[in-house]
N, C-alpha and C positions, 0 to 999 in steps of 0.2 A: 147126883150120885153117878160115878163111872159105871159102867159095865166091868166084869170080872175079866174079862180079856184084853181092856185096855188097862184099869189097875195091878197086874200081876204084870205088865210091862215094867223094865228098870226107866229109870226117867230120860234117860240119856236116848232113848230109841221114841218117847213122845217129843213131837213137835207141835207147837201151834199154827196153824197157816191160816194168815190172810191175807187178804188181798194187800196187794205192792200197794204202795201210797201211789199216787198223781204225783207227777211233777208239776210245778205250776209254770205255766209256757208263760216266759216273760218276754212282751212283745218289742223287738230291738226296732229304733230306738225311741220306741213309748209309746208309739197309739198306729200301729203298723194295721193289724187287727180291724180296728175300726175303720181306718182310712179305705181298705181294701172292700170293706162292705160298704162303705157308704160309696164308693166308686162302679160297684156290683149297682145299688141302687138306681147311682144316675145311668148305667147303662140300659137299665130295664127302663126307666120310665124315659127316656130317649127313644126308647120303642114303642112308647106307646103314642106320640108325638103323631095329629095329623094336622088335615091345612084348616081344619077349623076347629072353635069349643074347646081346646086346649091350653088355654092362656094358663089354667090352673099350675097343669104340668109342668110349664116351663117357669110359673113362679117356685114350685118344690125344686125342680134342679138349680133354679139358681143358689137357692139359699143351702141346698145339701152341697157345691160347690165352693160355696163359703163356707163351711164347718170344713172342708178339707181343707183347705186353703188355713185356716185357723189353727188344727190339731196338724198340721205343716210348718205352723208358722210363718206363712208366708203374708206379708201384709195385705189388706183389705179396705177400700174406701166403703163399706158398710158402717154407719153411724153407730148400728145398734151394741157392736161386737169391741169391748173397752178391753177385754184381754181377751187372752189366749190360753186360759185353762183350760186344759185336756181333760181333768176329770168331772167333767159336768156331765157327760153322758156314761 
């Protein structure tokens, strides 16, 4: 039920307000977004990089690497990588 002071309003002077929709940011051309985090990533763990115990680190950036290189399109001698779908992640 209205209140009395917005019911005795003509209808022409209520409005409903809500929130503007989102636009949905479409990323040009296709996988901009991701590439740019996953390039954030290997910067960070290129920092963490020292002269020893770190074999792990440099197996993660090679393979975060290769997903750029992939959602790039760019070819890859990786056996494991049969296509180039961008939308697996």
């Amino acid at each position: 039920m209205k209140p009395d002071c917005v019911s005795n309003l003509p209808l022409t002077c209520l409005k409903i307000y809500t929130m503007p929709r989102k636009k949905k940011f479409k990323d040009f051309p296709g996988n901009l977004i991701k590439i740019k985090v996953l390039e954030d990533e290997i910067k960070y763990f290129k920092s963490l990089i020292q002269e020893t115990d770190t074999g792990h680190i440099y197996t993660t950036i090679d393979a975060l690497e290769t997903r750029v290189k992939a959602l790039k399109g760019i070819e890859t001698d990786d056996p494991f990588i049969y296509h180039t779908d961008s939308n697996l992640i």
